[in-house]
N, CA, C and O atoms as a GROMACS GRO file, in nm:
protein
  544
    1UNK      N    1   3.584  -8.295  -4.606
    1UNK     CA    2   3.449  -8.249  -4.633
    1UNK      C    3   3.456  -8.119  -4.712
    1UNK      O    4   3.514  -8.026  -4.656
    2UNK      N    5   3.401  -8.095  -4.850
    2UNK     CA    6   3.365  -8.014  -4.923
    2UNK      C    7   3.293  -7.897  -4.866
    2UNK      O    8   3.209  -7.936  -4.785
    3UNK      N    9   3.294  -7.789  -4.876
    3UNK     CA   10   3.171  -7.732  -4.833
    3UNK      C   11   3.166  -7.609  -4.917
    3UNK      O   12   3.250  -7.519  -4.913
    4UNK      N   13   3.040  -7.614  -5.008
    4UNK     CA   14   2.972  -7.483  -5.106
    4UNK      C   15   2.992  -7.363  -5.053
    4UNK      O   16   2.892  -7.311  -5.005
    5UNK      N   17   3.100  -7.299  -5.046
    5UNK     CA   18   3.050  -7.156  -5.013
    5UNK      C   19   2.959  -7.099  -5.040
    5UNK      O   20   2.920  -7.002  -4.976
    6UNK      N   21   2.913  -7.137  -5.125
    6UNK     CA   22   2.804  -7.005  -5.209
    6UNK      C   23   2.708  -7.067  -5.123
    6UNK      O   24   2.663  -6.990  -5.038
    7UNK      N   25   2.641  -7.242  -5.120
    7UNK     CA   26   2.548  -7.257  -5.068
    7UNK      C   27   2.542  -7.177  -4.896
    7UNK      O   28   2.451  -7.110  -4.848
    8UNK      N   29   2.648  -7.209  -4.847
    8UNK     CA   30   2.638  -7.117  -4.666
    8UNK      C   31   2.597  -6.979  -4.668
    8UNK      O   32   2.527  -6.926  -4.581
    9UNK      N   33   2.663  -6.896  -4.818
    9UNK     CA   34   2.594  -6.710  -4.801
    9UNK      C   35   2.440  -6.752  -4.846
    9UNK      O   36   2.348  -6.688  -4.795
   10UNK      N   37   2.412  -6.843  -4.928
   10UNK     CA   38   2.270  -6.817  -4.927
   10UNK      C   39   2.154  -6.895  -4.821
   10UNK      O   40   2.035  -6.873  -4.797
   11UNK      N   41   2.232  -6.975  -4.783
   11UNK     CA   42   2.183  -6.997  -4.623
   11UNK      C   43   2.159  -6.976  -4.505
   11UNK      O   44   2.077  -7.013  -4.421
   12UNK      N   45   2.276  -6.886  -4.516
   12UNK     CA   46   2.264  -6.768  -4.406
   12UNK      C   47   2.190  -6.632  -4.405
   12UNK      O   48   2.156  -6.554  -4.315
   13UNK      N   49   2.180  -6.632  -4.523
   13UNK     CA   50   2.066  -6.495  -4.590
   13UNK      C   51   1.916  -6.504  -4.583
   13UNK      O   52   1.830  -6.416  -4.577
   14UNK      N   53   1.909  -6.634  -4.586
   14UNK     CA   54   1.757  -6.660  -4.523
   14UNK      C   55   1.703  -6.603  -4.409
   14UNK      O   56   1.780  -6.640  -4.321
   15UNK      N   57   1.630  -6.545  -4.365
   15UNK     CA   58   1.566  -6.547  -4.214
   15UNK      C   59   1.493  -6.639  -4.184
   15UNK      O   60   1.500  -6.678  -4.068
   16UNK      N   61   1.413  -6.695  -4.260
   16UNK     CA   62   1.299  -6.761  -4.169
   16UNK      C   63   1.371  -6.942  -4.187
   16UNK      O   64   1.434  -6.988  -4.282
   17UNK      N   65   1.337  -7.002  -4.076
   17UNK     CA   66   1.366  -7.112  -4.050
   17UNK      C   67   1.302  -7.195  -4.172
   17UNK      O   68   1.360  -7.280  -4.240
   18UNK      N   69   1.189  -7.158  -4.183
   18UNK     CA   70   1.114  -7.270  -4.273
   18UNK      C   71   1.159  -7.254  -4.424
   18UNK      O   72   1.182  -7.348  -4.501
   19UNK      N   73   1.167  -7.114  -4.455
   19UNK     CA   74   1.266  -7.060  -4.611
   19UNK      C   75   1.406  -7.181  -4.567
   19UNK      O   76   1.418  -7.267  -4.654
   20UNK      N   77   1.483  -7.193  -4.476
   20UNK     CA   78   1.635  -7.239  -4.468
   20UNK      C   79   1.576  -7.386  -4.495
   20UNK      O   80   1.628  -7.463  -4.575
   21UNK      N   81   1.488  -7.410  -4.437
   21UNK     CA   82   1.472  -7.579  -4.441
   21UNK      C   83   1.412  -7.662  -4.586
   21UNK      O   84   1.441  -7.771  -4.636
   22UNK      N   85   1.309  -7.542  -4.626
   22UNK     CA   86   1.270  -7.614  -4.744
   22UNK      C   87   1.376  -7.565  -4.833
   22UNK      O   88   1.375  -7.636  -4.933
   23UNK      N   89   1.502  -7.442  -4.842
   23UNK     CA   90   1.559  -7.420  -4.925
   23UNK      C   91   1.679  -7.606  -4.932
   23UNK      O   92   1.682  -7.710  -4.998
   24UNK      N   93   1.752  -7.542  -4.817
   24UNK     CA   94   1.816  -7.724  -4.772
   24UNK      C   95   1.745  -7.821  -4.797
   24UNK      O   96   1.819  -7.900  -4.858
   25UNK      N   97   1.647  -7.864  -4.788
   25UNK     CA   98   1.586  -7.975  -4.861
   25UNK      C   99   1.584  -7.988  -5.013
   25UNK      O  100   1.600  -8.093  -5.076
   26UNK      N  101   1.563  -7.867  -5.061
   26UNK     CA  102   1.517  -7.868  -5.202
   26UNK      C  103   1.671  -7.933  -5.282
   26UNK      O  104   1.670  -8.023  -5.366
   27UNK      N  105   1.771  -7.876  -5.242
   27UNK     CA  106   1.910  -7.862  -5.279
   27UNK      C  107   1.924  -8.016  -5.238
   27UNK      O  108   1.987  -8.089  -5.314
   28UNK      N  109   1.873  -8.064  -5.130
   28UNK     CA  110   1.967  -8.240  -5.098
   28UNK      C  111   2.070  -8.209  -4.992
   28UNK      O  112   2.142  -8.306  -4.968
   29UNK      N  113   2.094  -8.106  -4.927
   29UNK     CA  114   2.199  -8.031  -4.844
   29UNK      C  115   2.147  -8.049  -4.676
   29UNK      O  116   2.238  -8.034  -4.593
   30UNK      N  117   1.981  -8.085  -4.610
   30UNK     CA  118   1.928  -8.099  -4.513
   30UNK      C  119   2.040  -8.185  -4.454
   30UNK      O  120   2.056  -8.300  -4.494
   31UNK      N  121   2.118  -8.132  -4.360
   31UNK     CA  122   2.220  -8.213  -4.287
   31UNK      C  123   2.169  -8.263  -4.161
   31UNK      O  124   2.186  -8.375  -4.112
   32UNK      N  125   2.095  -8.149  -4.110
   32UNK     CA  126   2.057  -8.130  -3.921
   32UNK      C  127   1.945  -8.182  -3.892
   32UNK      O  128   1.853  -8.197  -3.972
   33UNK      N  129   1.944  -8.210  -3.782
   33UNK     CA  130   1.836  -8.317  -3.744
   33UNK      C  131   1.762  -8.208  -3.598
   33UNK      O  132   1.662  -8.221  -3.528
   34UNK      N  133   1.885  -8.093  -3.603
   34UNK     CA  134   1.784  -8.014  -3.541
   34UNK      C  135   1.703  -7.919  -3.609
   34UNK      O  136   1.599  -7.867  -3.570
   35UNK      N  137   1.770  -7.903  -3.727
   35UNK     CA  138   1.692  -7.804  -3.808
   35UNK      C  139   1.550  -7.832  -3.851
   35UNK      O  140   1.464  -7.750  -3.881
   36UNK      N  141   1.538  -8.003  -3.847
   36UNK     CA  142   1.358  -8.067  -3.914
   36UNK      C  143   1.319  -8.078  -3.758
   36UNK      O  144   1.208  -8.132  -3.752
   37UNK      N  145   1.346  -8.061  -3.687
   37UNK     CA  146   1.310  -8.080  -3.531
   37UNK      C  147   1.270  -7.945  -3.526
   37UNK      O  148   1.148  -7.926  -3.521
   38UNK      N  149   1.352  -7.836  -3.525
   38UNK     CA  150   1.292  -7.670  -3.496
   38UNK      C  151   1.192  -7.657  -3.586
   38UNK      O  152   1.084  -7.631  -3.535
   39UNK      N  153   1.196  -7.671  -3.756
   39UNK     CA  154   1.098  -7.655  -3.784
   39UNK      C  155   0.937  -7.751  -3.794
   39UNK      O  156   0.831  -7.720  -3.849
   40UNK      N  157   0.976  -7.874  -3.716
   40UNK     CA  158   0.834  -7.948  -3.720
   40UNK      C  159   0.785  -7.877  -3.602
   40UNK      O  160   0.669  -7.837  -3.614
   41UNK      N  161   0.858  -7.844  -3.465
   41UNK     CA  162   0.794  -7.756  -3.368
   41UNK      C  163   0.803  -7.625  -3.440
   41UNK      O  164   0.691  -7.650  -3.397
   42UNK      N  165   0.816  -7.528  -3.494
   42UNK     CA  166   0.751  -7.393  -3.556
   42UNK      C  167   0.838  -7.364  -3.478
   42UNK      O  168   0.804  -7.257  -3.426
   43UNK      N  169   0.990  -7.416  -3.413
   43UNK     CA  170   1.078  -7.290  -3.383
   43UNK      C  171   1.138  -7.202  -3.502
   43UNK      O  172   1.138  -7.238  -3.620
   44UNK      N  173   1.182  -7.095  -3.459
   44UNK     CA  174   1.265  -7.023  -3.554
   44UNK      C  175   1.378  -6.977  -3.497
   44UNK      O  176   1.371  -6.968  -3.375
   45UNK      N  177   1.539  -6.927  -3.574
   45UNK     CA  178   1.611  -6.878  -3.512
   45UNK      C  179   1.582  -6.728  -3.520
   45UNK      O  180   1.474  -6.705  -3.575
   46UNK      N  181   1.647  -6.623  -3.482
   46UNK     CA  182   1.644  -6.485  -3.519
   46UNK      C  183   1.563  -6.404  -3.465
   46UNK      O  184   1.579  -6.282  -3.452
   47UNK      N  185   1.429  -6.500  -3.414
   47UNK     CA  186   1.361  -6.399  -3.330
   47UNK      C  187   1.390  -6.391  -3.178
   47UNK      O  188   1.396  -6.496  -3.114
   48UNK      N  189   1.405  -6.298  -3.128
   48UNK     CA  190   1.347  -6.291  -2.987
   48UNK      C  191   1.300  -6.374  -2.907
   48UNK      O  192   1.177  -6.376  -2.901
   49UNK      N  193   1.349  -6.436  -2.851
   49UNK     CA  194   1.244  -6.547  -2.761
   49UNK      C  195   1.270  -6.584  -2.605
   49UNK      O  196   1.386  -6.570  -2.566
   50UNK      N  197   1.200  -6.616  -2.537
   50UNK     CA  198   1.256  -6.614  -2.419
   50UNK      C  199   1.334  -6.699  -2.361
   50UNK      O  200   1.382  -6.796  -2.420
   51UNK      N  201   1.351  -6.677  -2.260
   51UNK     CA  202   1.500  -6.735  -2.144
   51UNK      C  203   1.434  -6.798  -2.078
   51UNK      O  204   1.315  -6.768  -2.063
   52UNK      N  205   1.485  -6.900  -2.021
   52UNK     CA  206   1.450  -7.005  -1.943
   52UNK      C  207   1.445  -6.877  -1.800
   52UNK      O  208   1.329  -6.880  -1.758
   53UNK      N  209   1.500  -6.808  -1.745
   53UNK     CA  210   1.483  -6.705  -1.639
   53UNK      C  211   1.334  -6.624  -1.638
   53UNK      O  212   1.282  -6.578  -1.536
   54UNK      N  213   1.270  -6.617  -1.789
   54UNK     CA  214   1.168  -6.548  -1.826
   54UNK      C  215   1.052  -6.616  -1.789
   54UNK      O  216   0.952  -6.566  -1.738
   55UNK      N  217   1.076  -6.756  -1.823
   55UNK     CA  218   0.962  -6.899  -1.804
   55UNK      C  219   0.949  -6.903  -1.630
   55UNK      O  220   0.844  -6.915  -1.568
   56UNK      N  221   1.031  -6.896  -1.596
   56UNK     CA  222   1.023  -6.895  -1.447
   56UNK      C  223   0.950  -6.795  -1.375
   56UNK      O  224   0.862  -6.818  -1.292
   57UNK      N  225   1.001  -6.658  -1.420
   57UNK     CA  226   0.916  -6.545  -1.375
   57UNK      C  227   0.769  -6.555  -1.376
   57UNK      O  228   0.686  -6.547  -1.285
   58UNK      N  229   0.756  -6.582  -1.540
   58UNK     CA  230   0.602  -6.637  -1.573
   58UNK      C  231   0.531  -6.747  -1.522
   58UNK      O  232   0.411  -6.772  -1.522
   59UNK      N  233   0.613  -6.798  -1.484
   59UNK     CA  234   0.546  -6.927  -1.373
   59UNK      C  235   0.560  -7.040  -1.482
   59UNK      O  236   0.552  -7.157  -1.445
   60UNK      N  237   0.574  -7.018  -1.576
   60UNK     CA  238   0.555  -7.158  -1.689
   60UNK      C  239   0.661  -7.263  -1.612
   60UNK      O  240   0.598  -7.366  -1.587
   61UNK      N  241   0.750  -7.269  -1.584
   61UNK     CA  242   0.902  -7.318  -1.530
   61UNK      C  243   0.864  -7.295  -1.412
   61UNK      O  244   0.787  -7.200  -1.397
   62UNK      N  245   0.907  -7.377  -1.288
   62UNK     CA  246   0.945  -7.333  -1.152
   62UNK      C  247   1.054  -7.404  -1.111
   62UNK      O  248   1.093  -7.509  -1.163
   63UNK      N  249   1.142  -7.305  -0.948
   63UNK     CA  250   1.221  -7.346  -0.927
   63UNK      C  251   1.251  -7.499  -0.889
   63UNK      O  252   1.211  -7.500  -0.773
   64UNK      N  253   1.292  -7.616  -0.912
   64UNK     CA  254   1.268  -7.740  -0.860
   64UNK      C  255   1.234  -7.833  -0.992
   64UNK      O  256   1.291  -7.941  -1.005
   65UNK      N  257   1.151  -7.792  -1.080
   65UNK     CA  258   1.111  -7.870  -1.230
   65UNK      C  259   1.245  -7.947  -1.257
   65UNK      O  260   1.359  -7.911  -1.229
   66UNK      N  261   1.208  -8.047  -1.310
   66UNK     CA  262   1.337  -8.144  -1.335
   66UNK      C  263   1.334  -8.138  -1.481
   66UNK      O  264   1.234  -8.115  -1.548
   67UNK      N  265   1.467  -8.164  -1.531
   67UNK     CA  266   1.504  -8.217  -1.727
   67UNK      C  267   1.523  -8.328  -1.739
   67UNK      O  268   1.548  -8.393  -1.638
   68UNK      N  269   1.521  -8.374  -1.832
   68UNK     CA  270   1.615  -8.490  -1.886
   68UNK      C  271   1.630  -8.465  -2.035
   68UNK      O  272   1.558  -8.406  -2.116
   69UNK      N  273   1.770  -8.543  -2.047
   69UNK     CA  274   1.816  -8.560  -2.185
   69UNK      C  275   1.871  -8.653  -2.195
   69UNK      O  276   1.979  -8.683  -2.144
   70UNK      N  277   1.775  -8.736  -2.291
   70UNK     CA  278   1.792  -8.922  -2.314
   70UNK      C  279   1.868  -8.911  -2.479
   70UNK      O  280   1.825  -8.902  -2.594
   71UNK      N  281   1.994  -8.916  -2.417
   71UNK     CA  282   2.097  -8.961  -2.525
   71UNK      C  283   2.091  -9.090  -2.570
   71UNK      O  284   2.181  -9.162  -2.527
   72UNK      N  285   1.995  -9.148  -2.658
   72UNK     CA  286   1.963  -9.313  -2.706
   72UNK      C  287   2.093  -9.347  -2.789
   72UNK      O  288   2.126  -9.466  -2.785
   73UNK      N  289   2.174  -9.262  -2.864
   73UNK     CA  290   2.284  -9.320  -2.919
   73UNK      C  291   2.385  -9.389  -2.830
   73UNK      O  292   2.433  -9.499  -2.858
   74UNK      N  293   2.416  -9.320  -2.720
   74UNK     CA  294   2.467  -9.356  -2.615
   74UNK      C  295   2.418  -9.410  -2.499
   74UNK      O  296   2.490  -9.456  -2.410
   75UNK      N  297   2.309  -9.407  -2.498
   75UNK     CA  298   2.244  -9.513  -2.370
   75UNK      C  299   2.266  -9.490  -2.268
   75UNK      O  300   2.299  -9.566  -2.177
   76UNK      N  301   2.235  -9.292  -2.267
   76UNK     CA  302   2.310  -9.235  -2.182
   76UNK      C  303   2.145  -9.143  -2.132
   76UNK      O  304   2.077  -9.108  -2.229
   77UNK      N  305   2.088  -9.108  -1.995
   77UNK     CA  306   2.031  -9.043  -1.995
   77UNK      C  307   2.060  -8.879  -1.871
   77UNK      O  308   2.053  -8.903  -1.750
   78UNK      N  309   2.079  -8.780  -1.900
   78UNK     CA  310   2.119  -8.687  -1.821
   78UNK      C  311   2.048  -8.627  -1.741
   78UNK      O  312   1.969  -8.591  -1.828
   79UNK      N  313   1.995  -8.571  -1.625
   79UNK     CA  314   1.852  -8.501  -1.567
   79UNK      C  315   1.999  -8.361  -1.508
   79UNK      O  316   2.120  -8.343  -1.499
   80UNK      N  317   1.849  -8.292  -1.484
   80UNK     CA  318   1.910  -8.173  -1.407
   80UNK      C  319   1.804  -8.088  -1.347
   80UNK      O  320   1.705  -8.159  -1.336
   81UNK      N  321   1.776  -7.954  -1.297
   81UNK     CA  322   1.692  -7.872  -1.278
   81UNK      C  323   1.680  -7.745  -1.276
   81UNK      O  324   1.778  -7.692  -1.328
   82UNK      N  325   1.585  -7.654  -1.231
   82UNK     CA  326   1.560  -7.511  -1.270
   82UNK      C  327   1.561  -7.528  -1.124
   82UNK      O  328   1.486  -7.601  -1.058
   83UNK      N  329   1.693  -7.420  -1.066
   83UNK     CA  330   1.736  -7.310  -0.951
   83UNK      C  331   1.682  -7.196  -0.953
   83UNK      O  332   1.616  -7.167  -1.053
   84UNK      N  333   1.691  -7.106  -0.853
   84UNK     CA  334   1.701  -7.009  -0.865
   84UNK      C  335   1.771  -6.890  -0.938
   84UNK      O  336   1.888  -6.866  -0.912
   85UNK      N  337   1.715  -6.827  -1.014
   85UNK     CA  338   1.761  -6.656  -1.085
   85UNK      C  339   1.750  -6.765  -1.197
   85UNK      O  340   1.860  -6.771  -1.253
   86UNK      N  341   1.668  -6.848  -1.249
   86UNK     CA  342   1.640  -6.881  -1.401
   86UNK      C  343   1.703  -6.977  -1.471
   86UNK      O  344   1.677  -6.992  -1.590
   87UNK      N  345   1.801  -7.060  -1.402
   87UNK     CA  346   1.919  -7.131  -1.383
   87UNK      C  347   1.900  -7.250  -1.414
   87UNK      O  348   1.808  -7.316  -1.365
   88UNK      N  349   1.976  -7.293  -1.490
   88UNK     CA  350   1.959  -7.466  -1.506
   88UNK      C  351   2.093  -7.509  -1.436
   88UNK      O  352   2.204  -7.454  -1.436
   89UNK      N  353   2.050  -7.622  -1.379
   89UNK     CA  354   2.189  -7.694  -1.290
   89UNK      C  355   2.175  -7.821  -1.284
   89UNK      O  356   2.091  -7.888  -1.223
   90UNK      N  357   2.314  -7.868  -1.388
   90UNK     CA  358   2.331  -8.025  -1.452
   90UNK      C  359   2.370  -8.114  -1.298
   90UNK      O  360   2.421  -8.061  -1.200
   91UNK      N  361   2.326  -8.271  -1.311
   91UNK     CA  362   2.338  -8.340  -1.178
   91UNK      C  363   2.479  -8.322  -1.156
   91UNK      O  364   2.529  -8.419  -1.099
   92UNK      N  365   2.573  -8.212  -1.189
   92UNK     CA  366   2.707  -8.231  -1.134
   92UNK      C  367   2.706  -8.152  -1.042
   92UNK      O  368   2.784  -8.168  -0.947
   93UNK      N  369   2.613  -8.040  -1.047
   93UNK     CA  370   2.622  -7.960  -0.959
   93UNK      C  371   2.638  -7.812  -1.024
   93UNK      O  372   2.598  -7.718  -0.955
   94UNK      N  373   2.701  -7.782  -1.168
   94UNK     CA  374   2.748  -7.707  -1.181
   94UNK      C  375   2.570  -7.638  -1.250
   94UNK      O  376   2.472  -7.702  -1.289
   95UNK      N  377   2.593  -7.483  -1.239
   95UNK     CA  378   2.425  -7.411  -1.296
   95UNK      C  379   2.523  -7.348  -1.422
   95UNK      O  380   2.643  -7.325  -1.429
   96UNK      N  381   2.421  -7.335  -1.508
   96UNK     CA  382   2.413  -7.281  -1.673
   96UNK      C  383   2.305  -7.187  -1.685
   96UNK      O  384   2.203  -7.180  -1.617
   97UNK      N  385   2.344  -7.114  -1.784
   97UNK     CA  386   2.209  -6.963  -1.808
   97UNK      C  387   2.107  -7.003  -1.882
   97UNK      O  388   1.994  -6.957  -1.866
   98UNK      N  389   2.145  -7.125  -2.002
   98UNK     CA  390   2.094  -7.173  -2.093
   98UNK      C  391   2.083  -7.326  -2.125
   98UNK      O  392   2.187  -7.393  -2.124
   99UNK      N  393   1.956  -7.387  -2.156
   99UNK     CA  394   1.996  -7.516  -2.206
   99UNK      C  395   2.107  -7.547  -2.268
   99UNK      O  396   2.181  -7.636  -2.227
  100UNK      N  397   2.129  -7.474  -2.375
  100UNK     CA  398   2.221  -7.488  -2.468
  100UNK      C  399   2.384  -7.518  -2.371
  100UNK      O  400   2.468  -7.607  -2.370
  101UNK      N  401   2.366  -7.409  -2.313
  101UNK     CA  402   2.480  -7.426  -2.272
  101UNK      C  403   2.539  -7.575  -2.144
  101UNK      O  404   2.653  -7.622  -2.136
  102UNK      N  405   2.445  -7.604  -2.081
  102UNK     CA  406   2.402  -7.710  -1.979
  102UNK      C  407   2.455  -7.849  -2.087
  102UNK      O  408   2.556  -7.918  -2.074
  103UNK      N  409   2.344  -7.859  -2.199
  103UNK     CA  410   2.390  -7.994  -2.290
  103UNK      C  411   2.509  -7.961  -2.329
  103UNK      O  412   2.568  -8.063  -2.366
  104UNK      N  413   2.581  -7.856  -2.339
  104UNK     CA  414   2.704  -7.847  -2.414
  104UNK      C  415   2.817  -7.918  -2.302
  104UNK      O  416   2.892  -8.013  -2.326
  105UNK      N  417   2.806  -7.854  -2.195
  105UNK     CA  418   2.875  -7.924  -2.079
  105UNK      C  419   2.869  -8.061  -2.038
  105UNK      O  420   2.963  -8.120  -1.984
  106UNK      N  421   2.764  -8.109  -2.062
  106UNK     CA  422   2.761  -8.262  -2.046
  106UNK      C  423   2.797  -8.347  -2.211
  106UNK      O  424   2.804  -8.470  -2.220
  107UNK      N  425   2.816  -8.256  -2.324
  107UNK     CA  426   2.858  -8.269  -2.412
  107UNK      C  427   2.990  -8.321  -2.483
  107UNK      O  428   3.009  -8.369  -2.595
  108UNK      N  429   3.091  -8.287  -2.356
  108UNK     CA  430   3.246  -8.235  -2.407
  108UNK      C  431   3.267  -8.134  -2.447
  108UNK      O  432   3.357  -8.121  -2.530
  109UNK      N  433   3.173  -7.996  -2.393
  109UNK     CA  434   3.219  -7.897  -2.473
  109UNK      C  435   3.153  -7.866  -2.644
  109UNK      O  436   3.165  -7.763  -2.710
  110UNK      N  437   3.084  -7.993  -2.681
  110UNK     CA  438   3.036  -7.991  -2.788
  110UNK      C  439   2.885  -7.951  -2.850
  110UNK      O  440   2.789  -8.017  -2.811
  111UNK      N  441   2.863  -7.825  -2.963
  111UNK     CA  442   2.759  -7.779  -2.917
  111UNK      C  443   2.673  -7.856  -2.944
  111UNK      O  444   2.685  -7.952  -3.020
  112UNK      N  445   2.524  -7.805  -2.853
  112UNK     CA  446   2.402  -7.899  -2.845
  112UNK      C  447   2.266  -7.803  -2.860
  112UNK      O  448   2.268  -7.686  -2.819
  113UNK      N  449   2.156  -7.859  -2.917
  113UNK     CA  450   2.120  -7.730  -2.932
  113UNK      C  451   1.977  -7.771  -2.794
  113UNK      O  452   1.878  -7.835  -2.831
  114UNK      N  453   1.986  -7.736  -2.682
  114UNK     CA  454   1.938  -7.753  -2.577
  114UNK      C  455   1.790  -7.739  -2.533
  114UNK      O  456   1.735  -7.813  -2.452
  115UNK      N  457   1.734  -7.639  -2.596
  115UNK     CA  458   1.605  -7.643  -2.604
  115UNK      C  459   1.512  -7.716  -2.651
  115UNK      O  460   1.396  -7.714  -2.612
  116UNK      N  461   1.563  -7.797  -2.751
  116UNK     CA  462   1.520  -7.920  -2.786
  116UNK      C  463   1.607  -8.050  -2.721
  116UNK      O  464   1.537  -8.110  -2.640
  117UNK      N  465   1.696  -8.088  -2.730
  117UNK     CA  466   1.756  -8.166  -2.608
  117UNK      C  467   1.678  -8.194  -2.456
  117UNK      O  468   1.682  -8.306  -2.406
  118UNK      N  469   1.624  -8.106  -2.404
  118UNK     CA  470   1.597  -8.107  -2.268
  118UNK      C  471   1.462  -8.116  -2.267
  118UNK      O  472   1.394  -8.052  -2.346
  119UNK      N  473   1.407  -8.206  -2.169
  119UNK     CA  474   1.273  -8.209  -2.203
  119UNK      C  475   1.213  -8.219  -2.074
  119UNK      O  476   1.268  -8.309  -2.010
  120UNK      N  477   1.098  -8.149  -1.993
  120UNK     CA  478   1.059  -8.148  -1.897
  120UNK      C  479   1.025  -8.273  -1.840
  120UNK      O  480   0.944  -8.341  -1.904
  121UNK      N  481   1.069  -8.318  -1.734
  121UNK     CA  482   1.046  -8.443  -1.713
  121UNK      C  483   0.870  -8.479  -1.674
  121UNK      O  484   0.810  -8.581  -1.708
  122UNK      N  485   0.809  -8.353  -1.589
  122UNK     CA  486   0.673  -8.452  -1.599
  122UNK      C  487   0.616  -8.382  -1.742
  122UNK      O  488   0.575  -8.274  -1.699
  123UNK      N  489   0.597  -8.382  -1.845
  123UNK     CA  490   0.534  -8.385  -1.947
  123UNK      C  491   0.619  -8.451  -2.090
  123UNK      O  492   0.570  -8.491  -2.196
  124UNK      N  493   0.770  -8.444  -2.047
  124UNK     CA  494   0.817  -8.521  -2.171
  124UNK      C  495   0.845  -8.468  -2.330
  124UNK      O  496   0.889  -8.525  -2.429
  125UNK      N  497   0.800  -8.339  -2.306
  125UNK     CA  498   0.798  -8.263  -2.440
  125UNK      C  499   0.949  -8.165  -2.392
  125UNK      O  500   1.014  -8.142  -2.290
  126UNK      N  501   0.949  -8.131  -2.530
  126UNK     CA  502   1.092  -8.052  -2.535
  126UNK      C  503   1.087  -7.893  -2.472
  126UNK      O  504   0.997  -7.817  -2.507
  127UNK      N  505   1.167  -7.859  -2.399
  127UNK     CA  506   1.144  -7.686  -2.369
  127UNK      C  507   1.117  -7.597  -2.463
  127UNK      O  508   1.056  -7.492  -2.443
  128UNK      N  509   1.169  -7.643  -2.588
  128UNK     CA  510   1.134  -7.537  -2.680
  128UNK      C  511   0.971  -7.508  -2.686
  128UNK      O  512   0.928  -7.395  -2.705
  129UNK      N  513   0.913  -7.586  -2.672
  129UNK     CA  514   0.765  -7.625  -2.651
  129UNK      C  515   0.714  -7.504  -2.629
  129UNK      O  516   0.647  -7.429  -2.701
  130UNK      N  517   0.772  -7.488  -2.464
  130UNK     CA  518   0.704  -7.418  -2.341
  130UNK      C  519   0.728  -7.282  -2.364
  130UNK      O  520   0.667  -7.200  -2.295
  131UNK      N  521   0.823  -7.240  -2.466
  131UNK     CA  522   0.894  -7.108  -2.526
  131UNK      C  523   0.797  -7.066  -2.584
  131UNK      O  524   0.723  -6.973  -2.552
  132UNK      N  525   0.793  -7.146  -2.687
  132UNK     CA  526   0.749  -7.144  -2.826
  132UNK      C  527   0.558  -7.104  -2.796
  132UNK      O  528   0.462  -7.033  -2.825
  133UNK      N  529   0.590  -7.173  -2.747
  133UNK     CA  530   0.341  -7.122  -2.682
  133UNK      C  531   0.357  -7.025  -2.590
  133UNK      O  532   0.254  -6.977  -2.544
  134UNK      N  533   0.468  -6.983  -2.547
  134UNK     CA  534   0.427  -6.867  -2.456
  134UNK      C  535   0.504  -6.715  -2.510
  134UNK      O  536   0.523  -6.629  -2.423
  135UNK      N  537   0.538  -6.693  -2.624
  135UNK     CA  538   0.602  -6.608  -2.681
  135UNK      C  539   0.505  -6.568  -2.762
  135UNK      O  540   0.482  -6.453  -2.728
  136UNK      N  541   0.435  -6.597  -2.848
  136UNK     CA  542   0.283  -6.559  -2.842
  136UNK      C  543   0.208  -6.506  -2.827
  136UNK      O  544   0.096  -6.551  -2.847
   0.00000   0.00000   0.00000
């Protein structure tokens, strides 16, 4: 696999998600399928945003709320839940600080980008969701 240097410094020089996406689009370079996912939900990277520990405090999240992450390539579906101190904890048992990090573990180690991955089980929408309207 080739890869443009020049295109990655000017990709990375972007701030705003939606500048990176329509720039990657424009070019034919749109690789990520999370990147048209963050920006059809109006996530962005770079800002500030809150922690799944934060959602909890705020009540948006409570302790007990269940996830899932329906891996359709694999025909694989994962659940887990929000513990105590802000905590996500995959059905193995083991707790994570972050989505991200939770899908990465049920991953192989491989990254995942979790906030979109995980999706509250009674409403079905992605966590980034619940971030994303309450950061605001």
């Amino acid at each position: 696999m080739n890869i443009d240097l020049e295109v990655v410094r000017e990709y990375k020089s972007l701030t705003s998600l939606k500048h990176t996406f329509l720039y990657c689009h424009s070019i034919g370079n749109l690789t990520s399928n999370s990147a048209q996912k963050r920006y059809d939900l109006g996530v962005s990277r770079g800002e500030e945003q809150l922690s799944i520990n934060d959602l909890v405090k705020s009540q948006v999240l409570k302790v007990g709320d269940e996830l899932i992450w329906r891996r359709k390539s694999l025909n694989v579906q994962h659940s887990a839940k929000i513990v105590a101190g802000g905590k996500i904890e995959t059905a193995d048992g083991v707790s994570h600080k972050t989505p991200s990090g939770a899908a990465k573990h049920l991953n192989g180690n491989k990254p995942v980008d979790g906030w979109l991955a995980w999706k509250l089980k009674s409403s079905n929408k992605p966590i980034a969701t619940l971030r994303e309207k309450n950061s605001k």
